[in-house]
C-alpha positions as CSV (number, residue, x, y, z in Angstrom):
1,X,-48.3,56.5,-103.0
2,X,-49.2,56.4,-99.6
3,X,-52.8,57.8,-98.2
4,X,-53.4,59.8,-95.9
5,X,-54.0,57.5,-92.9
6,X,-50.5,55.6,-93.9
7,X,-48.6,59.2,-93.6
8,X,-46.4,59.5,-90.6
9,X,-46.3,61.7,-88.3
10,X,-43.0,63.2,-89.5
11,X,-44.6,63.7,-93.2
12,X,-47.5,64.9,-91.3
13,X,-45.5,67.7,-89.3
14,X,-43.9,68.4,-93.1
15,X,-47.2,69.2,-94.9
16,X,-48.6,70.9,-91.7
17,X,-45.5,73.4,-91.5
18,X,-46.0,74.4,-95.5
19,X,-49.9,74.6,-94.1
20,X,-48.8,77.3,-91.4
21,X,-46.3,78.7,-93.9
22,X,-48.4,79.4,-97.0
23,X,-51.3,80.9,-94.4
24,X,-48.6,83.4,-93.4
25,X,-47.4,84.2,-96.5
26,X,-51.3,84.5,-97.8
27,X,-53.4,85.6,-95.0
28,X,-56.0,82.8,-96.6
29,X,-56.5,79.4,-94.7
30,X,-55.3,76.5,-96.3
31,X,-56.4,72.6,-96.1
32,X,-55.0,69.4,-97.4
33,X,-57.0,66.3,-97.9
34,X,-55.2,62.8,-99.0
35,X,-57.4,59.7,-98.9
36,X,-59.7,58.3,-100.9
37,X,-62.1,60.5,-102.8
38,X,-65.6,59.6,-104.3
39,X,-66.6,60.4,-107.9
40,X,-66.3,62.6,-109.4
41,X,-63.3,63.8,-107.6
42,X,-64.2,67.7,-108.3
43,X,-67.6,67.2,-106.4
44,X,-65.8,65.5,-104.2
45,X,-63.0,68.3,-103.4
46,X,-65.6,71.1,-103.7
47,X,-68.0,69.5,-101.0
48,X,-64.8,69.2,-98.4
49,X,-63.9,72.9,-99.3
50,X,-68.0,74.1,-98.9
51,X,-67.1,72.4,-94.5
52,X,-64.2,74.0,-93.7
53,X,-64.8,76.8,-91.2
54,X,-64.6,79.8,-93.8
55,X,-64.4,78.7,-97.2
56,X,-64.6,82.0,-98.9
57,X,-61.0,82.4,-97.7
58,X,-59.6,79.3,-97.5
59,X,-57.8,77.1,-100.5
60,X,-58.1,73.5,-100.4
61,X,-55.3,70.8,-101.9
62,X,-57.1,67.2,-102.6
63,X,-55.4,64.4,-103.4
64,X,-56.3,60.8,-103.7
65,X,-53.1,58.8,-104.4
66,X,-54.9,55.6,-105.2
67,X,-57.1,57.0,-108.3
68,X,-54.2,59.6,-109.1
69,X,-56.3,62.6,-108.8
70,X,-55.4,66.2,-107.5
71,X,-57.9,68.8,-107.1
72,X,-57.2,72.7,-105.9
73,X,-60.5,74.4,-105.1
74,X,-60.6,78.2,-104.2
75,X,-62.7,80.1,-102.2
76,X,-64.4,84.0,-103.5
77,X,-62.2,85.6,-101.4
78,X,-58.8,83.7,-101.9
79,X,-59.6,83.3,-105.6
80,X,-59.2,87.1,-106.0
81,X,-55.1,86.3,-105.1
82,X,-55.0,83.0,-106.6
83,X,-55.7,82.5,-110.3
84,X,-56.8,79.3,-112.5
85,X,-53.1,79.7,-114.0
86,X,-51.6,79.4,-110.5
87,X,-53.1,76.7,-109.5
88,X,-52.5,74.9,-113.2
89,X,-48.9,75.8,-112.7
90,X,-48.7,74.0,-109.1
91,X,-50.4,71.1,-110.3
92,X,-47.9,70.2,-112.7
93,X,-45.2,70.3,-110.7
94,X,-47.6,68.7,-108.0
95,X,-47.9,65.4,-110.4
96,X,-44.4,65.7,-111.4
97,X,-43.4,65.0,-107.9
98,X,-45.9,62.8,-107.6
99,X,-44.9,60.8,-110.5
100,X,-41.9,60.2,-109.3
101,X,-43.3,58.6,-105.8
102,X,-42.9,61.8,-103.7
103,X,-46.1,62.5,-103.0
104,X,-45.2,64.8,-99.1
105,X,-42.7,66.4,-101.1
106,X,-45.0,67.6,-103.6
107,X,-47.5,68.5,-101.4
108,X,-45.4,70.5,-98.9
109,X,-43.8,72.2,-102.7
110,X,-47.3,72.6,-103.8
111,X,-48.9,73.6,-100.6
112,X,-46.2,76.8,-100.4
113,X,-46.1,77.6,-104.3
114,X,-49.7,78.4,-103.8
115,X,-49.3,79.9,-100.4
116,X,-46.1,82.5,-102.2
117,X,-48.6,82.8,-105.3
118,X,-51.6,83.7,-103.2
119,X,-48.9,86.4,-101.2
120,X,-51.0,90.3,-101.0
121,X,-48.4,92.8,-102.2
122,X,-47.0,95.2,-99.7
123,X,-48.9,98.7,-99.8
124,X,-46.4,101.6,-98.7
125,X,-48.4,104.2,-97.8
126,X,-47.1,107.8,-98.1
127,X,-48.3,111.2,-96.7
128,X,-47.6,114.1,-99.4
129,X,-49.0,117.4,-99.0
Protein backbone atom coordinates (compact mmCIF):
# COMPACT_ATOMS: atom_id res chain seq x y z
CA UNK A 1 0.00 0.00 0.00
CA UNK A 2 0.97 3.37 -0.69
CA UNK A 3 1.90 6.13 2.21
CA UNK A 4 0.92 8.97 2.65
CA UNK A 5 3.58 11.13 0.87
CA UNK A 6 3.13 8.63 -2.42
CA UNK A 7 -0.90 9.50 -2.38
CA UNK A 8 -1.90 11.70 -5.27
CA UNK A 9 -3.54 14.50 -5.24
CA UNK A 10 -6.70 12.87 -6.75
CA UNK A 11 -6.72 10.20 -3.69
CA UNK A 12 -5.94 13.11 -1.59
CA UNK A 13 -9.08 15.25 -2.80
CA UNK A 14 -11.01 11.61 -2.19
CA UNK A 15 -10.10 11.18 1.55
CA UNK A 16 -10.41 15.00 2.14
CA UNK A 17 -14.16 15.10 0.68
CA UNK A 18 -15.24 11.91 3.14
CA UNK A 19 -13.09 14.38 5.74
CA UNK A 20 -15.62 17.34 4.98
CA UNK A 21 -18.40 14.85 4.71
CA UNK A 22 -18.26 12.91 7.94
CA UNK A 23 -17.68 16.54 9.84
CA UNK A 24 -20.98 17.51 8.36
CA UNK A 25 -22.70 14.56 9.07
CA UNK A 26 -21.06 14.69 12.84
CA UNK A 27 -20.49 18.11 13.81
CA UNK A 28 -16.95 16.50 15.33
CA UNK A 29 -13.63 17.29 13.42
CA UNK A 30 -12.07 14.54 11.80
CA UNK A 31 -8.16 13.80 10.87
CA UNK A 32 -6.40 11.16 8.82
CA UNK A 33 -2.85 10.23 9.19
CA UNK A 34 -1.05 7.61 6.67
CA UNK A 35 2.74 7.38 7.02
CA UNK A 36 4.92 5.72 9.01
CA UNK A 37 4.12 5.44 12.72
CA UNK A 38 6.47 4.74 15.69
CA UNK A 39 5.90 2.04 18.36
CA UNK A 40 3.75 1.32 19.65
CA UNK A 41 1.36 2.52 17.10
CA UNK A 42 -1.43 3.35 19.87
CA UNK A 43 1.01 5.85 21.53
CA UNK A 44 1.73 6.86 18.42
CA UNK A 45 -2.00 7.62 17.14
CA UNK A 46 -2.95 9.00 20.61
CA UNK A 47 0.05 11.59 20.71
CA UNK A 48 -1.10 12.95 16.97
CA UNK A 49 -4.84 13.12 18.30
CA UNK A 50 -3.55 15.00 21.92
CA UNK A 51 -2.04 18.16 18.61
CA UNK A 52 -4.85 18.58 16.74
CA UNK A 53 -6.57 21.92 17.40
CA UNK A 54 -9.51 20.51 19.62
CA UNK A 55 -9.07 17.02 20.40
CA UNK A 56 -11.96 16.61 22.67
CA UNK A 57 -14.05 16.78 19.57
CA UNK A 58 -12.25 15.55 17.00
CA UNK A 59 -11.70 11.63 15.79
CA UNK A 60 -8.56 10.67 14.30
CA UNK A 61 -8.03 7.61 11.56
CA UNK A 62 -4.15 6.38 11.59
CA UNK A 63 -2.89 4.26 9.34
CA UNK A 64 0.56 3.06 8.57
CA UNK A 65 0.46 0.92 5.41
CA UNK A 66 4.01 -0.32 5.78
CA UNK A 67 3.64 -2.05 9.38
CA UNK A 68 -0.21 -2.77 8.63
CA UNK A 69 -1.59 -0.99 11.49
CA UNK A 70 -4.87 1.15 11.85
CA UNK A 71 -5.64 3.08 14.83
CA UNK A 72 -9.13 5.20 15.56
CA UNK A 73 -8.66 7.43 18.62
CA UNK A 74 -11.62 9.46 19.97
CA UNK A 75 -11.86 12.50 21.74
CA UNK A 76 -14.32 13.01 25.35
CA UNK A 77 -16.57 14.82 23.42
CA UNK A 78 -16.84 12.82 20.10
CA UNK A 79 -16.62 9.54 22.12
CA UNK A 80 -20.04 10.34 23.60
CA UNK A 81 -21.47 9.67 19.65
CA UNK A 82 -18.99 7.31 18.72
CA UNK A 83 -18.71 3.94 20.53
CA UNK A 84 -15.70 1.24 20.84
CA UNK A 85 -18.14 -1.04 18.74
CA UNK A 86 -18.30 1.61 15.98
CA UNK A 87 -15.16 2.01 15.55
CA UNK A 88 -14.38 -2.04 15.74
CA UNK A 89 -17.01 -2.32 13.08
CA UNK A 90 -15.16 0.27 10.70
CA UNK A 91 -12.01 -1.21 11.24
CA UNK A 92 -12.89 -4.43 9.82
CA UNK A 93 -14.19 -3.28 6.91
CA UNK A 94 -11.23 -0.75 7.02
CA UNK A 95 -8.58 -3.89 6.69
CA UNK A 96 -10.90 -5.72 4.46
CA UNK A 97 -10.33 -2.99 1.94
CA UNK A 98 -7.11 -2.78 2.84
CA UNK A 99 -6.35 -6.28 2.32
CA UNK A 100 -7.40 -6.21 -0.88
CA UNK A 101 -4.84 -3.23 -1.84
CA UNK A 102 -7.41 -0.44 -1.61
CA UNK A 103 -6.21 1.36 0.92
CA UNK A 104 -8.06 5.42 -0.32
CA UNK A 105 -11.02 3.36 -0.76
CA UNK A 106 -11.09 2.15 2.57
CA UNK A 107 -10.24 5.15 4.15
CA UNK A 108 -12.73 7.40 2.29
CA UNK A 109 -15.47 4.09 3.40
CA UNK A 110 -14.05 4.26 6.79
CA UNK A 111 -13.69 7.93 7.15
CA UNK A 112 -17.72 8.34 6.36
CA UNK A 113 -18.95 5.08 8.23
CA UNK A 114 -17.61 6.78 11.30
CA UNK A 115 -18.69 10.25 10.24
CA UNK A 116 -22.78 8.52 9.66
CA UNK A 117 -22.03 6.58 13.00
CA UNK A 118 -20.97 9.61 14.90
CA UNK A 119 -24.37 11.47 13.16
CA UNK A 120 -26.42 13.54 16.49
CA UNK A 121 -30.13 12.50 16.08
CA UNK A 122 -32.54 15.15 14.95
CA UNK A 123 -34.44 16.71 18.11
CA UNK A 124 -38.09 17.98 16.99
CA UNK A 125 -39.02 20.17 19.29
CA UNK A 126 -42.78 20.69 20.07
CA UNK A 127 -44.81 23.35 21.95
CA UNK A 128 -47.93 21.63 23.81
CA UNK A 129 -49.84 23.48 26.28
Amino acid sequence: MASGDTLSPRERADIERAVRVAEQLSGLSFSVYVGPAETPARGYAESLHAELAVPEHSVLVMVDPGRRQLEIVTGTEARRHLRDTDCQLVVLGMRSAFADGDLVGGLVSGVQQLGDHARHPRTVHTDEP
